[in-house]
PDB file of N, CA, C and O in Angstrom:
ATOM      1  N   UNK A   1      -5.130  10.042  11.485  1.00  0.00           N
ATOM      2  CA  UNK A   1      -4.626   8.940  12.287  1.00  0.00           C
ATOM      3  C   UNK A   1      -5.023   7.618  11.619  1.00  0.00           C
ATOM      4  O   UNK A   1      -6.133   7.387  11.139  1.00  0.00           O
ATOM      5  N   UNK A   2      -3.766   6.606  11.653  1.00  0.00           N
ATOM      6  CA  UNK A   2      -4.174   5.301  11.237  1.00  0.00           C
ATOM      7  C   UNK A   2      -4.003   4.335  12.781  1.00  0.00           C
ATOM      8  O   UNK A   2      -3.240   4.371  13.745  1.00  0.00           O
ATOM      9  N   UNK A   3      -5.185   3.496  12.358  1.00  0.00           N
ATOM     10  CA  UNK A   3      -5.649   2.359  13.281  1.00  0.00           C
ATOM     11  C   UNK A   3      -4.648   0.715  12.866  1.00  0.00           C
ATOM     12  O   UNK A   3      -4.579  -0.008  11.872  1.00  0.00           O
ATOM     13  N   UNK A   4      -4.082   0.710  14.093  1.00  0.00           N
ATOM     14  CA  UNK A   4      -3.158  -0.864  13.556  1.00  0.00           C
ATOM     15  C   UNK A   4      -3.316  -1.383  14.821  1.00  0.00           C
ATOM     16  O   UNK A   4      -3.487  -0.796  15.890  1.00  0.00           O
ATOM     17  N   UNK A   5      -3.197  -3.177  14.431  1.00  0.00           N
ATOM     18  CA  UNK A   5      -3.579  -3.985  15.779  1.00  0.00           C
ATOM     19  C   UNK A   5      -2.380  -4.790  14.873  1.00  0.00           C
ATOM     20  O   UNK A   5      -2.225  -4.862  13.654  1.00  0.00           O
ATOM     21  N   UNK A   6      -1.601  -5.365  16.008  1.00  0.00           N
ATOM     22  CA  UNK A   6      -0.383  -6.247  16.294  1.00  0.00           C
ATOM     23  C   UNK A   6      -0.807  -7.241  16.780  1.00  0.00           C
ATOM     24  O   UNK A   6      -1.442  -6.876  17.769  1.00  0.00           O
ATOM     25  N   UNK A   7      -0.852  -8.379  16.686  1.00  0.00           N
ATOM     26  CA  UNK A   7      -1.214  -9.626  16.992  1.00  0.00           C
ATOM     27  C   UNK A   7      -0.624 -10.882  17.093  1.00  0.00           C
ATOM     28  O   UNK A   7      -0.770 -11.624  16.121  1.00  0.00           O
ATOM     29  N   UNK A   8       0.125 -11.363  18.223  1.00  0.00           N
ATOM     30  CA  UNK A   8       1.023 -12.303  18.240  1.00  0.00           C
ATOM     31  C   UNK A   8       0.518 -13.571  19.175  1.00  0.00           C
ATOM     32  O   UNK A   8      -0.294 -13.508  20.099  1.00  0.00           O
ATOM     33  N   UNK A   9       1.074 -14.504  18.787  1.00  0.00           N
ATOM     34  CA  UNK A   9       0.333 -15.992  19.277  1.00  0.00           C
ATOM     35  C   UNK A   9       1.504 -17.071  19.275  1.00  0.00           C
ATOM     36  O   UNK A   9       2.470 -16.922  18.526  1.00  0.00           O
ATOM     37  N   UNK A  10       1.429 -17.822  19.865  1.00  0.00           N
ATOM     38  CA  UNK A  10       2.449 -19.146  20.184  1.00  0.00           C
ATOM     39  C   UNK A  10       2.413 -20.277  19.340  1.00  0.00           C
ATOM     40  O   UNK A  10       1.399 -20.973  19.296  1.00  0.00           O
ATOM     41  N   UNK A  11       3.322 -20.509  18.728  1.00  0.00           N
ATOM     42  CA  UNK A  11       3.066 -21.643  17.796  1.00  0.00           C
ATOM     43  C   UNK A  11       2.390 -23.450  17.945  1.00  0.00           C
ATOM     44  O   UNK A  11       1.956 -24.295  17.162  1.00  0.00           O
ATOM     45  N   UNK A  12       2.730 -23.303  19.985  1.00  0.00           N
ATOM     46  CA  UNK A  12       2.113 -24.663  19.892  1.00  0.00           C
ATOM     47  C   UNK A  12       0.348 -24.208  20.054  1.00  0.00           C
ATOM     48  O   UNK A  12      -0.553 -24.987  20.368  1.00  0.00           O
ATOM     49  N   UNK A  13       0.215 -22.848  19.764  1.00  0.00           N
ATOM     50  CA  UNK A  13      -1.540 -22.798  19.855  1.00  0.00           C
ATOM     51  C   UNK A  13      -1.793 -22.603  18.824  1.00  0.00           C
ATOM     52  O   UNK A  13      -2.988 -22.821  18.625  1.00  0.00           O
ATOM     53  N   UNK A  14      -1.201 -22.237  17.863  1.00  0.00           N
ATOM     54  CA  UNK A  14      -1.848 -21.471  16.046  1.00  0.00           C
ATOM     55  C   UNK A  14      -1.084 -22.474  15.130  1.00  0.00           C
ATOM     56  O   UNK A  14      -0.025 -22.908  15.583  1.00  0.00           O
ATOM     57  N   UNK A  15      -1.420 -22.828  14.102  1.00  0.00           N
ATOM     58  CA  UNK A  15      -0.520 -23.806  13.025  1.00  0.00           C
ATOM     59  C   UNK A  15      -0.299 -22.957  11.661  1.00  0.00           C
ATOM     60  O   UNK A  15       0.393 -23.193  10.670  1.00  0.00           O
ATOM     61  N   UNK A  16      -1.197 -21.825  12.009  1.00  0.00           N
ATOM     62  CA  UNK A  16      -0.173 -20.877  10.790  1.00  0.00           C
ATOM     63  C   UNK A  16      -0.405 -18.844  11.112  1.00  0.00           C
ATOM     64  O   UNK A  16      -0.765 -18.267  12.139  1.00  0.00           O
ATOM     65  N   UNK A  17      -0.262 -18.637  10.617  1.00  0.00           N
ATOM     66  CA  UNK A  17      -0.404 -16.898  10.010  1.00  0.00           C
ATOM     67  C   UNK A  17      -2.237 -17.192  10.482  1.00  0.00           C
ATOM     68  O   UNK A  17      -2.885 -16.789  11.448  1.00  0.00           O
ATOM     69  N   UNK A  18      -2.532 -17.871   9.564  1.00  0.00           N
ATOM     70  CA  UNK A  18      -4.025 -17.668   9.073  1.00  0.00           C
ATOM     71  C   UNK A  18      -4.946 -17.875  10.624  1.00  0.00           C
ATOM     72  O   UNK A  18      -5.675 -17.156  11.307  1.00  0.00           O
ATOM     73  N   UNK A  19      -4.486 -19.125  10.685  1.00  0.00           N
ATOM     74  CA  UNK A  19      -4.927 -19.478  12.145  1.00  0.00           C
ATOM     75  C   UNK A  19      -5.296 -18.408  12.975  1.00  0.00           C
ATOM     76  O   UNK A  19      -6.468 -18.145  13.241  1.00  0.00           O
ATOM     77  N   UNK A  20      -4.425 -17.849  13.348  1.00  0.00           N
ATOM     78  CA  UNK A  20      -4.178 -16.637  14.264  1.00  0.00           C
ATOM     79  C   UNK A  20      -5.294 -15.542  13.788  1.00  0.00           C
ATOM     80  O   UNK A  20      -6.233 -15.032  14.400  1.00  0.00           O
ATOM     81  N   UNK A  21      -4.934 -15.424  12.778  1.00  0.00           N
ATOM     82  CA  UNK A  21      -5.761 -14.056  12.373  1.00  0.00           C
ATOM     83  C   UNK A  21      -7.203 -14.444  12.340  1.00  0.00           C
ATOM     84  O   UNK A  21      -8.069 -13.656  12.721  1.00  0.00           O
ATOM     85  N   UNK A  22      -7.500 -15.720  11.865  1.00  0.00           N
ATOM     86  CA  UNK A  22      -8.971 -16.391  11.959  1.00  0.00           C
ATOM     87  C   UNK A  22      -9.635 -16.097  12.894  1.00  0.00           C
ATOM     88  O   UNK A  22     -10.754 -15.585  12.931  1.00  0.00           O
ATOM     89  N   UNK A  23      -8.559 -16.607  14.172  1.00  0.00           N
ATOM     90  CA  UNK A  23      -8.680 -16.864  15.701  1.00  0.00           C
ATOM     91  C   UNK A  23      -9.486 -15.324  16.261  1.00  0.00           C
ATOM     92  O   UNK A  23     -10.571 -15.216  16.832  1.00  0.00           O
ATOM     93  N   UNK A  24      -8.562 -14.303  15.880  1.00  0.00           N
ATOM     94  CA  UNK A  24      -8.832 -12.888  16.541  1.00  0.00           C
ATOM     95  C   UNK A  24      -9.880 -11.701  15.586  1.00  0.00           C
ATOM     96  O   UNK A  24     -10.093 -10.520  15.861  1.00  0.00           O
ATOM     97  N   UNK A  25     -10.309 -12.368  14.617  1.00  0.00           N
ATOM     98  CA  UNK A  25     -11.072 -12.135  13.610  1.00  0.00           C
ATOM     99  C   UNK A  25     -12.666 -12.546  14.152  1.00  0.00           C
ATOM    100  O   UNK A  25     -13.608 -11.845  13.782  1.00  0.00           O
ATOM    101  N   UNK A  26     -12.890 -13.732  15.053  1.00  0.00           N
ATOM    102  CA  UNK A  26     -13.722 -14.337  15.228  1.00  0.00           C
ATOM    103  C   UNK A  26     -13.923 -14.260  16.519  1.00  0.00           C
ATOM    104  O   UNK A  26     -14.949 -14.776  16.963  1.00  0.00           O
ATOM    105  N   UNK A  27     -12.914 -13.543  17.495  1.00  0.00           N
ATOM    106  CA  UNK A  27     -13.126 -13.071  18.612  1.00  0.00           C
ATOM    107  C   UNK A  27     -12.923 -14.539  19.423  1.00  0.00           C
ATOM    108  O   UNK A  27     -13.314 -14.660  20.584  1.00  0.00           O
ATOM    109  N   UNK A  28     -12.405 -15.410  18.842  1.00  0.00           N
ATOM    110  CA  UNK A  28     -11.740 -16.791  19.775  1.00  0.00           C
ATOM    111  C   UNK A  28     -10.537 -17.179  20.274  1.00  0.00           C
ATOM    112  O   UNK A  28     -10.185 -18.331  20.528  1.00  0.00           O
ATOM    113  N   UNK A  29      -9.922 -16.173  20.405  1.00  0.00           N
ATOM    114  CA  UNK A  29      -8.096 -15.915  21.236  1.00  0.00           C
ATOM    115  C   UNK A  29      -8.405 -16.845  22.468  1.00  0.00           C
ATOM    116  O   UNK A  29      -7.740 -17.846  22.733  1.00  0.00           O
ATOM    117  N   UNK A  30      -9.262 -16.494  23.040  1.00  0.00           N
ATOM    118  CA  UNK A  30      -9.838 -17.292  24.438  1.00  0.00           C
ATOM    119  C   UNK A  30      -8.804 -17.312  25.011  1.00  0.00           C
ATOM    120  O   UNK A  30      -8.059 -16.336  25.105  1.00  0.00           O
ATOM    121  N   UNK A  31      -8.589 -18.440  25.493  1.00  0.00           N
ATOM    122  CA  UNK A  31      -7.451 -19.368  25.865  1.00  0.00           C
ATOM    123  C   UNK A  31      -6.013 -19.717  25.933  1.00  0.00           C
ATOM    124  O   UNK A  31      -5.105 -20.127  26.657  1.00  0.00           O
ATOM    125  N   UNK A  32      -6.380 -19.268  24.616  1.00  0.00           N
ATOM    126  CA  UNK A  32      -4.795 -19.431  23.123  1.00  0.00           C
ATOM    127  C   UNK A  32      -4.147 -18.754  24.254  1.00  0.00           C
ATOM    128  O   UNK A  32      -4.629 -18.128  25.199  1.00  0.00           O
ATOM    129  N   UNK A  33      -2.797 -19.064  23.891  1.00  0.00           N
ATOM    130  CA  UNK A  33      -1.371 -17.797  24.433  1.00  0.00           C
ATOM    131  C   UNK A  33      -1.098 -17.287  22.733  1.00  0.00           C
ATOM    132  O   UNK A  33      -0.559 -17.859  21.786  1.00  0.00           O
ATOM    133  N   UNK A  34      -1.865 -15.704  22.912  1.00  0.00           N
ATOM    134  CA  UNK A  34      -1.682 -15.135  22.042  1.00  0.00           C
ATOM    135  C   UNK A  34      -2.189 -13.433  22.963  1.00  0.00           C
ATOM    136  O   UNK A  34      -2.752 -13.216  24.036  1.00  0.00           O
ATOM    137  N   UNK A  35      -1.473 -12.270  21.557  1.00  0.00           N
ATOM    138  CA  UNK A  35      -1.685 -10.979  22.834  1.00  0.00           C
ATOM    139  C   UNK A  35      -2.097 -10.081  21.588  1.00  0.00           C
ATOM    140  O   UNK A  35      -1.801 -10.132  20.395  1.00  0.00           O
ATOM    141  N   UNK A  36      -2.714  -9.432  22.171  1.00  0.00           N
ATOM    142  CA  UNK A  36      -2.938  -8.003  21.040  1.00  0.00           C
ATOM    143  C   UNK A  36      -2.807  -6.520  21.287  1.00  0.00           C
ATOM    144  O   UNK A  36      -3.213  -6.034  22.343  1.00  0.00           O
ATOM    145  N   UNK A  37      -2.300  -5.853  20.427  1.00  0.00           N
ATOM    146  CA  UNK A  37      -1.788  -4.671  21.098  1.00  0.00           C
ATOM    147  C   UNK A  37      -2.449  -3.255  20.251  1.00  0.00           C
ATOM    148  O   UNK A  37      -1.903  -3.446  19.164  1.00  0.00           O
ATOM    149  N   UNK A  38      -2.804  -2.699  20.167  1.00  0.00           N
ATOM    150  CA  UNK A  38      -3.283  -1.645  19.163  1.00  0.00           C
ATOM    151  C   UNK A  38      -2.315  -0.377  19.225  1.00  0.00           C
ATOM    152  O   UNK A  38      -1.657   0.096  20.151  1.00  0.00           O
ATOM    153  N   UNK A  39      -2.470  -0.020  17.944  1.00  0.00           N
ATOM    154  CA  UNK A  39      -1.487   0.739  17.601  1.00  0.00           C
ATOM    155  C   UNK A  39      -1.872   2.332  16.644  1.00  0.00           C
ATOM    156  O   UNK A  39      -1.967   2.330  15.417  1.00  0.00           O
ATOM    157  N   UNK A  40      -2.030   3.444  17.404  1.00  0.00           N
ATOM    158  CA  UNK A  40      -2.665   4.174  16.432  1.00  0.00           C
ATOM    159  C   UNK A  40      -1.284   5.673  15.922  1.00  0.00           C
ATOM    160  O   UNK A  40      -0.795   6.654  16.482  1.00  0.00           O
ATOM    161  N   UNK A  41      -1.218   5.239  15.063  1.00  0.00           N
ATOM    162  CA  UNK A  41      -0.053   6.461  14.241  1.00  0.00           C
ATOM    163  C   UNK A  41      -0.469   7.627  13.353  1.00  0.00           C
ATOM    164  O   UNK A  41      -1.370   7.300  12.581  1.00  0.00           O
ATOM    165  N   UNK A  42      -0.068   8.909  13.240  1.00  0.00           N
ATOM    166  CA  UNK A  42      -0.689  10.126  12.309  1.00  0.00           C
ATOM    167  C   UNK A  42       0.425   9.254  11.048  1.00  0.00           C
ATOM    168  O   UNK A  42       1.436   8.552  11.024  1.00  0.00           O
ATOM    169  N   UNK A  43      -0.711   9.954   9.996  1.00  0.00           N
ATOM    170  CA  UNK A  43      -0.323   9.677   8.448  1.00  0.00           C
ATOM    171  C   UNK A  43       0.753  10.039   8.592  1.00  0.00           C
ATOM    172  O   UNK A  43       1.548   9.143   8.309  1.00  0.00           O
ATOM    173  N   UNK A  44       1.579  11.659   9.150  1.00  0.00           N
ATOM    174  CA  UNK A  44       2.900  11.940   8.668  1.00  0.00           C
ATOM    175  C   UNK A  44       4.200  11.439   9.232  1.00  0.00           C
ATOM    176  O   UNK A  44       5.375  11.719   8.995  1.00  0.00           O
ATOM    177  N   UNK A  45       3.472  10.419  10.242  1.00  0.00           N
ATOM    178  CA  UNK A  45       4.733   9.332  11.180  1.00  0.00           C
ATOM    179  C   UNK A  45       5.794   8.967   9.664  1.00  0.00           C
ATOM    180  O   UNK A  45       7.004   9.149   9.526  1.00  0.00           O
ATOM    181  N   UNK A  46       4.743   8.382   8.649  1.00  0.00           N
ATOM    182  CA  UNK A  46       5.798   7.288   7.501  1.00  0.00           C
ATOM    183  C   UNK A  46       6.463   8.552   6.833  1.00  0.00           C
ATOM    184  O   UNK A  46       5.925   9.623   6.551  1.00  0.00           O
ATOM    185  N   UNK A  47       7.385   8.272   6.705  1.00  0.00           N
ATOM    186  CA  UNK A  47       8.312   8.281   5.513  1.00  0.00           C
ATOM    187  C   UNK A  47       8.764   7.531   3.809  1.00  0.00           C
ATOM    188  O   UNK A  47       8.181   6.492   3.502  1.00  0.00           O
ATOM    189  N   UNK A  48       9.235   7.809   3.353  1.00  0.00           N
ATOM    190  CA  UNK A  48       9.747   7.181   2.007  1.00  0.00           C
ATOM    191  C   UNK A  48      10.428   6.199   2.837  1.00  0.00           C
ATOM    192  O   UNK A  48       9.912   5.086   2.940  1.00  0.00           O
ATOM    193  N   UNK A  49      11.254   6.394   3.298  1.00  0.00           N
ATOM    194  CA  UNK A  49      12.326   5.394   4.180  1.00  0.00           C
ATOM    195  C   UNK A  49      11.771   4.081   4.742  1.00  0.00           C
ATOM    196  O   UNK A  49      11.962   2.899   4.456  1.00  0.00           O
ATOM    197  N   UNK A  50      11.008   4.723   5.654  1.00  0.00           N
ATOM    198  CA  UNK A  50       9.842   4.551   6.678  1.00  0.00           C
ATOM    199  C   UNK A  50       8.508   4.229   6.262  1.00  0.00           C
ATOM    200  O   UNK A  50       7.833   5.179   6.658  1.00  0.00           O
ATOM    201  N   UNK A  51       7.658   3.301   5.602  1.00  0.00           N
ATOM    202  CA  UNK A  51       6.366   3.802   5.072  1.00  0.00           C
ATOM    203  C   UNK A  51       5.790   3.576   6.292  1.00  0.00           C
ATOM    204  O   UNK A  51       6.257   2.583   6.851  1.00  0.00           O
ATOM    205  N   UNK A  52       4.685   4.324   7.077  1.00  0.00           N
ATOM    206  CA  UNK A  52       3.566   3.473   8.104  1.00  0.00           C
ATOM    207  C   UNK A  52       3.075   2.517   8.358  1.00  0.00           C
ATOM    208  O   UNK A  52       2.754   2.135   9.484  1.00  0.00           O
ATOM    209  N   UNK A  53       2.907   1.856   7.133  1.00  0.00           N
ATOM    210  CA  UNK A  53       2.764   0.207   7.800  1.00  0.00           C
ATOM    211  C   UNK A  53       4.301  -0.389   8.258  1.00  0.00           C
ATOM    212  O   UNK A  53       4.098  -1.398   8.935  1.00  0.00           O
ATOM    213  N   UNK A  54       5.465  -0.176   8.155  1.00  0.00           N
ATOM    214  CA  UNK A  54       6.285  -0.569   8.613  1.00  0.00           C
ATOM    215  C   UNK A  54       6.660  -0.456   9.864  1.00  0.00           C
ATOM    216  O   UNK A  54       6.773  -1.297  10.756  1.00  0.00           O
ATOM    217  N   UNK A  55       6.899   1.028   9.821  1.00  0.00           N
ATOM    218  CA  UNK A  55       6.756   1.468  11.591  1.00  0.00           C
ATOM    219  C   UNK A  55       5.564   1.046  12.498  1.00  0.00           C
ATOM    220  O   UNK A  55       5.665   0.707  13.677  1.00  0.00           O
ATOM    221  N   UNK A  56       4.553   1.110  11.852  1.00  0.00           N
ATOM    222  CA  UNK A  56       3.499   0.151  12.992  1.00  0.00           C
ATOM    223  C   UNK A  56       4.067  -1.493  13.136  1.00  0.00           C
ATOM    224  O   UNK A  56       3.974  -2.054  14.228  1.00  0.00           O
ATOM    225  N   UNK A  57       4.476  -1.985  12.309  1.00  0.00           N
ATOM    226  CA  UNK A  57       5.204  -3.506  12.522  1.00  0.00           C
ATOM    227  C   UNK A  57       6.282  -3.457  13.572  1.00  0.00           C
ATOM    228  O   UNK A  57       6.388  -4.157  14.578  1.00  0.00           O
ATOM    229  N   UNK A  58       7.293  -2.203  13.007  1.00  0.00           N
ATOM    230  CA  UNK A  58       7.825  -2.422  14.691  1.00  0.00           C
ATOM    231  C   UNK A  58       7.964  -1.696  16.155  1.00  0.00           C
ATOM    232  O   UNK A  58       8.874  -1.761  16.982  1.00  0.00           O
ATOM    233  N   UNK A  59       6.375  -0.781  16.168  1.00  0.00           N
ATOM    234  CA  UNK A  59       6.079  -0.167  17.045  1.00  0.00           C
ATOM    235  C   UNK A  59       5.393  -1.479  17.881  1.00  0.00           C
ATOM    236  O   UNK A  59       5.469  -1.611  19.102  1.00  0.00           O
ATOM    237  N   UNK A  60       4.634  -2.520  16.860  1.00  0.00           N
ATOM    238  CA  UNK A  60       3.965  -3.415  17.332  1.00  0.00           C
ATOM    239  C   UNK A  60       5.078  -4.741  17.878  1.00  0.00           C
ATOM    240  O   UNK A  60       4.925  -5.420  18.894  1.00  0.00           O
ATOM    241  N   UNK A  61       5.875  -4.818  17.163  1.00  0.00           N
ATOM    242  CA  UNK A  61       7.385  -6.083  17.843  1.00  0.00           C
ATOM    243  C   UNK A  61       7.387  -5.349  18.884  1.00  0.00           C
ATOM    244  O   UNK A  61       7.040  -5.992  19.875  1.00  0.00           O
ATOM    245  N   UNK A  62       7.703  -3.948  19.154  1.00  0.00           N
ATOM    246  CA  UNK A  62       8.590  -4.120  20.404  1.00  0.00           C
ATOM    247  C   UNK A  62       7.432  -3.451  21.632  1.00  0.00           C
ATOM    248  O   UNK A  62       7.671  -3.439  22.839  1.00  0.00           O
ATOM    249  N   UNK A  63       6.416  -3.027  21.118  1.00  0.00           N
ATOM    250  CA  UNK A  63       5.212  -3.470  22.766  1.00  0.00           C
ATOM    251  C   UNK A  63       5.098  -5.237  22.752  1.00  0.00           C
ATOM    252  O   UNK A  63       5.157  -5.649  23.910  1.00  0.00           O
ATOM    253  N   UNK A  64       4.945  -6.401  21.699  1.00  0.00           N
ATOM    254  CA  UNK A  64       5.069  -7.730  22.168  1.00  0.00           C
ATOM    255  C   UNK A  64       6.282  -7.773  22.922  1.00  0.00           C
ATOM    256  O   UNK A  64       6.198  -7.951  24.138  1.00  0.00           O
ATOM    257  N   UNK A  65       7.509  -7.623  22.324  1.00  0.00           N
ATOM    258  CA  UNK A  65       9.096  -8.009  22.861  1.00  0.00           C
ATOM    259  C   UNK A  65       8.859  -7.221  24.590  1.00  0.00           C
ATOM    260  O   UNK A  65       9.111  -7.781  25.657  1.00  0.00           O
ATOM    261  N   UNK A  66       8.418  -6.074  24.442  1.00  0.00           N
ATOM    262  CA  UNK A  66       8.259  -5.303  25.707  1.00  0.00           C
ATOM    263  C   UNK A  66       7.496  -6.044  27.019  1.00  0.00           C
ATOM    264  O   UNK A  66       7.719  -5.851  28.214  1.00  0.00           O
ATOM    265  N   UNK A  67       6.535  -6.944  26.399  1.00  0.00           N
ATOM    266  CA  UNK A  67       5.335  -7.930  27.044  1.00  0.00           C
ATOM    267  C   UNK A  67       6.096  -9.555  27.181  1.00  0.00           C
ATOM    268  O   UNK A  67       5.449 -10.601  27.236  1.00  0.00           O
ATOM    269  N   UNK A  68       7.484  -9.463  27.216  1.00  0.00           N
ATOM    270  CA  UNK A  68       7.976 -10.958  27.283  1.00  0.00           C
ATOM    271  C   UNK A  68       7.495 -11.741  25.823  1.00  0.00           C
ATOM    272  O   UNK A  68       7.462 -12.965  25.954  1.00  0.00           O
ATOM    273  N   UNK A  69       7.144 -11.271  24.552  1.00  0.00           N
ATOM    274  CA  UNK A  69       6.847 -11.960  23.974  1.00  0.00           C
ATOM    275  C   UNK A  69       8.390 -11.963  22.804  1.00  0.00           C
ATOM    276  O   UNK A  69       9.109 -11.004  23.084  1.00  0.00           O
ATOM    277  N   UNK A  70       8.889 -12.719  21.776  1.00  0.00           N
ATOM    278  CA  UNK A  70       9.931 -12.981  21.404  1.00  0.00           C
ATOM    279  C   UNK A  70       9.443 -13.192  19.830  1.00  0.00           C
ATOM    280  O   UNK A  70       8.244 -13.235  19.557  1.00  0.00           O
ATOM    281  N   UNK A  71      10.370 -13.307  18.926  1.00  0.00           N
ATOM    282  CA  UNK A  71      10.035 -13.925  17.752  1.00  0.00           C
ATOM    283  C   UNK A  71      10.240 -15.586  17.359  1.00  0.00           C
ATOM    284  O   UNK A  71       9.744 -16.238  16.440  1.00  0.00           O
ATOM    285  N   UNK A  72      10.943 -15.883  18.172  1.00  0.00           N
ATOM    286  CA  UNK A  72      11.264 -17.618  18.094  1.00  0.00           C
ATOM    287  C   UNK A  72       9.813 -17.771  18.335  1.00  0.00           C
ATOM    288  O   UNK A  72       9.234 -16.884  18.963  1.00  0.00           O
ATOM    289  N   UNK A  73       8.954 -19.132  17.762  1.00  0.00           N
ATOM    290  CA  UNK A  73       7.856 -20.159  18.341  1.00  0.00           C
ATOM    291  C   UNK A  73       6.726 -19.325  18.220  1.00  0.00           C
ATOM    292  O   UNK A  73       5.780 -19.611  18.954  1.00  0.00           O
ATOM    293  N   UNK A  74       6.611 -18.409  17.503  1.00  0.00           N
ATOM    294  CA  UNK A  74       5.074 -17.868  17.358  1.00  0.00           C
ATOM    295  C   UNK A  74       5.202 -17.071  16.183  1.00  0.00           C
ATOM    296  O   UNK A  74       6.191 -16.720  15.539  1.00  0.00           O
ATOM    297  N   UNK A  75       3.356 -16.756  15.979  1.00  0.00           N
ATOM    298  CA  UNK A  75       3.304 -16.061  14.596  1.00  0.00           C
ATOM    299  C   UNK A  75       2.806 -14.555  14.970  1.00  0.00           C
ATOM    300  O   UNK A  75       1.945 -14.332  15.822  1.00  0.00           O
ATOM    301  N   UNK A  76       3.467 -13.566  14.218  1.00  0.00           N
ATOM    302  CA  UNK A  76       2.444 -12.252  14.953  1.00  0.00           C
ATOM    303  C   UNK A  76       2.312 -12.296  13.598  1.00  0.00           C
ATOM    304  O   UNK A  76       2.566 -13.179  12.779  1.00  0.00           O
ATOM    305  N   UNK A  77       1.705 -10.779  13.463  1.00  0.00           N
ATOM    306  CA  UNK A  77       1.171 -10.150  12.387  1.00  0.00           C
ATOM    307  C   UNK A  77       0.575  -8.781  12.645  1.00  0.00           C
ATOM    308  O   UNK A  77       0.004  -8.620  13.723  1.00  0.00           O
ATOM    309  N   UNK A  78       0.644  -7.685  11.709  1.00  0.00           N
ATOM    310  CA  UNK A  78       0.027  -6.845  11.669  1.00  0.00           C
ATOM    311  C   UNK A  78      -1.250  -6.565  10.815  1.00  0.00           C
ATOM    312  O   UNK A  78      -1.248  -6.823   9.612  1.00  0.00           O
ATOM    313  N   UNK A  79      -2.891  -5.769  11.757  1.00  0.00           N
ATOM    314  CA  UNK A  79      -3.560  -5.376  10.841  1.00  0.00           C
ATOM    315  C   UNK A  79      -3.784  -4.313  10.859  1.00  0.00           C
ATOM    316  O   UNK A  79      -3.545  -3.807  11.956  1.00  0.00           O
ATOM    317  N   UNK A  80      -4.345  -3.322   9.764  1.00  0.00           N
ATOM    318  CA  UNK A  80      -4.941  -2.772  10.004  1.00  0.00           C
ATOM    319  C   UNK A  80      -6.278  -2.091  10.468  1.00  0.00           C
ATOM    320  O   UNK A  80      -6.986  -2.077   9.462  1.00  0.00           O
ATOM    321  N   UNK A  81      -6.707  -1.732  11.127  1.00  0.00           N
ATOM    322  CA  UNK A  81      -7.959  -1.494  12.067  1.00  0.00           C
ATOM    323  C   UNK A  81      -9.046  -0.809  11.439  1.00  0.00           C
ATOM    324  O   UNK A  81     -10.073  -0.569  12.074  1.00  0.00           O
TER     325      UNK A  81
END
């Protein structure tokens, strides 16, 4: 099993990628309108097609999209855990 965390945040709270990841790196989301979602997949989920970090990117869009969250005005990102 691989460990992935999805991490999405609002652009008038983060001013980049980095921001964000700083932010939840350092355990200071606080406040922010930002959400995190964890994501755990078996190695043989990926494919050639498909690699696993991909499908965790959009296993992770669509629990945000699922949570009212959108891609306009914010930054997500995927890590691994």
């Amino acid at each position: 099993m691989r460990n992935f965390v999805y991490i999405i945040g609002s652009m008038d709270d983060f001013s980049s990628y980095e921001e964000l990841q700083t932010a939840y790196f350092e355990n200071k989301l606080g406040d922010r309108n930002a959400s995190v979602f964890h994501i755990q997949l078996r190695e043989s989920a990926g494919t050639d097609v498909l690699p696993l970090r991909h499908l965790a990117t959009l296993v992770g869009r669509g629990m945000a999209f699922g949570a009212d969250w959108c891609m306009d005005g914010t930054f997500g990102d995927l890590l691994e855990a």
